[in-house]
N, C-alpha and C positions, 0 to 999 in steps of 0.2 A: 063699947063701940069706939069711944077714942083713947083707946090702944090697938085697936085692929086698926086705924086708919093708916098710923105710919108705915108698917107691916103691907098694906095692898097697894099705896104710892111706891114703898120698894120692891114688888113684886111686880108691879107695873110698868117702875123706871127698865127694872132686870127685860121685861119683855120688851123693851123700845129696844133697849140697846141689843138682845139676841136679834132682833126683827131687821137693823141695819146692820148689825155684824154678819149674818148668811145671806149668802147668793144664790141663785141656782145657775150651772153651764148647759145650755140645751145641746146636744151631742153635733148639731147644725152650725154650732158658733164657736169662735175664739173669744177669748174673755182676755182683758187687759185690766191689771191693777195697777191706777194711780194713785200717788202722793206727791200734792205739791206743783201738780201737772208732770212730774215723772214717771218713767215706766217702773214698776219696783216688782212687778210679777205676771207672767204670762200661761196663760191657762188654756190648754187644749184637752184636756178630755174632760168630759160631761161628768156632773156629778154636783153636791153641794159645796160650795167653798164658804172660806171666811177670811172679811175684813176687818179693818180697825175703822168702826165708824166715827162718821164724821172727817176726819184726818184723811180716808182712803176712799177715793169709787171706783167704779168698775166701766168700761166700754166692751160691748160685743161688736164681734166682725162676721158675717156672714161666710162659711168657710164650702158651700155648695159650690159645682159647676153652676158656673153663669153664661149667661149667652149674650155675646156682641151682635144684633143682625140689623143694619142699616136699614133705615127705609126706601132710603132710594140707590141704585146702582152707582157705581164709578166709571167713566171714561178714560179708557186706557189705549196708548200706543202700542201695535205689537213693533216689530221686526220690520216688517214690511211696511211702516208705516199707516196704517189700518188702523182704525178706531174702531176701541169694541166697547162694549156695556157689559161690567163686570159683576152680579149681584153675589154678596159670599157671604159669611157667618163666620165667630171664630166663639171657641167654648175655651173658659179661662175659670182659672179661681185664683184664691189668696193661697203661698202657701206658707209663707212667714211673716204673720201679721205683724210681728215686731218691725221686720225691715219697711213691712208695709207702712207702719205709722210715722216711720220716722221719713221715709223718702216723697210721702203724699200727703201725710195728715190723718191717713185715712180715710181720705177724702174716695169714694168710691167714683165723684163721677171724673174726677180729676186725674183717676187711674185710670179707668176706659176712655177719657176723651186721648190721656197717651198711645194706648194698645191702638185706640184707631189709627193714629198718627203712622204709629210704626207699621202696622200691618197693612196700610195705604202705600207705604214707602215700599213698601218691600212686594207689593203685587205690580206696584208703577217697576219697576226695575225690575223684576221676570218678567214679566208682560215685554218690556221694551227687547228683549234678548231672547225672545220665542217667537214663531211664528202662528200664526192662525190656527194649520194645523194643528201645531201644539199641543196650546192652550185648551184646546176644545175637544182632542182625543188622545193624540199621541204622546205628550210627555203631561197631561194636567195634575195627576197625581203624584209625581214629582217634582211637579212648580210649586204645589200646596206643601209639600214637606220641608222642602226650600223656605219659603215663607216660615212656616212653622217653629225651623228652626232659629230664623236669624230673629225674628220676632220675641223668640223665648229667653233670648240672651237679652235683650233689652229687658222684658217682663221679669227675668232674676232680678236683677238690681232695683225693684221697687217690692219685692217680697209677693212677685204675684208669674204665675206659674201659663204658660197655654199649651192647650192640651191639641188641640185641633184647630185644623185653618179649612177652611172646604167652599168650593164656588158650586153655587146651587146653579148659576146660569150664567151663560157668555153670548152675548148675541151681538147682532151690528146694528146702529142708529137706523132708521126707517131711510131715511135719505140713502144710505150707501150700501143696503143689502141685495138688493134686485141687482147691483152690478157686481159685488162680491159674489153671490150665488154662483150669476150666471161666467162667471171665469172662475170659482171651484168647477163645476160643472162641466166646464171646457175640458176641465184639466184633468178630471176624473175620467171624462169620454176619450181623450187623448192615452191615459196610461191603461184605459180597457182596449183601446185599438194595437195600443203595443201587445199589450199581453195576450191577443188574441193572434197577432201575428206570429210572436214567440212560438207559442201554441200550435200553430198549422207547421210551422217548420220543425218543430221537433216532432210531431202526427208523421210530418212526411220523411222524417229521417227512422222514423221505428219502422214504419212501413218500408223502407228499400231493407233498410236492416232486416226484417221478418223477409222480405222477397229472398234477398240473397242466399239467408238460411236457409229458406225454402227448394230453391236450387239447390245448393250444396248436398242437401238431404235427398233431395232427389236422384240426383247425379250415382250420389253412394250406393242408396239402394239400387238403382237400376244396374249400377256397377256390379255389386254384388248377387244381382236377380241373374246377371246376363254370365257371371263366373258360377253360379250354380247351376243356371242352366249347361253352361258347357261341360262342366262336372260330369250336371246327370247324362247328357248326351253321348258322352267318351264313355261314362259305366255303360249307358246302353248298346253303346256297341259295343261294347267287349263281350258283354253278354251276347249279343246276337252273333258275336263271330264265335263266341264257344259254339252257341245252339247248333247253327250252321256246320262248326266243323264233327259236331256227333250225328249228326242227319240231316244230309243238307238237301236228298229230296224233300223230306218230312218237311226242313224251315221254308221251302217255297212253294209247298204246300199252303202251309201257313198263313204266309205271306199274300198270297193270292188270295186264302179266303177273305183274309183282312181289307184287303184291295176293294174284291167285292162287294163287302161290307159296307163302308166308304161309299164307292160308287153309287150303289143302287138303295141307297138309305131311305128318297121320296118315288115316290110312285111319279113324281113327275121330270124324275131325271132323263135325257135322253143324251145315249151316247152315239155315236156313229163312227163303226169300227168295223174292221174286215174280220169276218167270222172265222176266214184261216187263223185269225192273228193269235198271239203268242200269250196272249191276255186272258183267251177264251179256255187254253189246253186243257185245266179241269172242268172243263162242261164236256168236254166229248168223251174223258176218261180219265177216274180217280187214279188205275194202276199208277205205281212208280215208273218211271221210264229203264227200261232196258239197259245194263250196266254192261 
């Protein structure tokens, strides 16, 4: 038994020191290895590693997106002077925890109370150079990239990264909304009343335009109705003067009965005519006339 004893004290010493010489990196963290308070090794991907213990430790960095979201809103000047209530979020991580340790400590809250700073600065200065409309439709998503960007240039230089800037809400103090509204409001009834004037005048400009064409097309047709009618009228006589000159009792024959025809179509037609007259010659006698 005491010869096994020194044998399980160095089997045991062996186990102290594997147990502070291994670490583990969870795939969520940066690992930093000190000596001395030096940086002497920096560990980003997950897995087991190994120290010199005693001599060496280790600090983890959390290396997930993080979320900046205030709890209470900002008051901002736009353009116009107008004070708005700005509530916004901004999503950050670490991405060079070395740079990170040496420009903060590390210090995580000492790095967000900066990113506020900068990301306040930089919504106070768009805000001030945008108007209401802006902000709140027209250009907001390129006030947020603005920010995003000039923010991220600060965020490099402490080894921490933003990924997004985004305004959840823009609204106006209770005291000066009921009169902000109602002069949007104005202003929006005002550029409906243009547009709706625009509107009737271009309505009534299609409309003479569709008239005129309308004429013009008519004119043509009727143009051409009244040159086909004369067309067919000159063919028609020609033809009547051929018929005429092969039998030109026979065509006033013809002629007559056609008359007829015409004439006495309703039973309630009444003519009043001298029965000698010239009109009547085939009721008294079909013969042809004597040549």
């Amino acid at each position: 038994m005491e010869r096994l004893l020194p044998s399980l004290i160095g089997v045991a010493v062996l186990l102290l020191i594997a147990s502070s010489s291994l670490f583990t990196v969870d795939q969520r963290q940066f690992a930093m290895v000190f000596q001395f308070g030096e940086v002497v090794r920096v560990i980003e991907q997950p897995g087991i590693q190994f120290k010199v213990p005693v001599l060496q430790n280790v600090r983890y960095y959390d290396r997930r997106i993080q979320t900046i979201d205030p709890e209470e809103p900002e008051l901002f000047n736009t353009r116009e002077k107008k004070n708005v209530l700005v509530d916004s979020f901004v999503k950050w991580r670490v991405r060079d925890v070395e740079q990170f340790y040496k420009s903060v400590g590390g210090n995580e809250l000492a790095a967000v109370a900066r990113l506020k700073q900068t990301i306040n600065d930089g919504l106070r200065a768009e805000f001030g150079q945008k108007s209401v409309a802006d902000v709140v439709s027209g250009q907001r998503d390129q006030v947020m990239e603005d920010v995003r960007k000039k923010a991220n240039l600060d965020a490099q230089k402490i080894g921490m990264e933003i990924l997004d800037v985004r305004l959840k809400r823009v609204d106006f103090p209770d005291k000066i909304s009921a009169s902000v509204f109602e002069r949007m409001n104005s202003e929006r009834r005002t550029v409906a009343s243009q547009l709706r004037s625009e509107g009737a005048a271009e309505a009534e400009r299609i409309r003479a335009d569709a008239d005129r064409q309308r004429e013009v097309l008519l004119a043509e047709a009727y143009r051409k109705a009244q040159t086909m009618k004369g067309e067919g009228d000159a063919r028609a006589g020609a033809i009547y003067a051929q018929a005429y000159g092969k039998n030109p009792e026979f065509y006033a024959f013809w002629r007559s009965m056609d008359a007829y025809k015409q004439t006495m179509r309703s039973k309630s037609d009444v003519l009043v005519l001298d029965p000698s007259s010239e009109f009547f010659k085939y009721f008294k006698s079909t013969k042809p006339a004597a040549k």
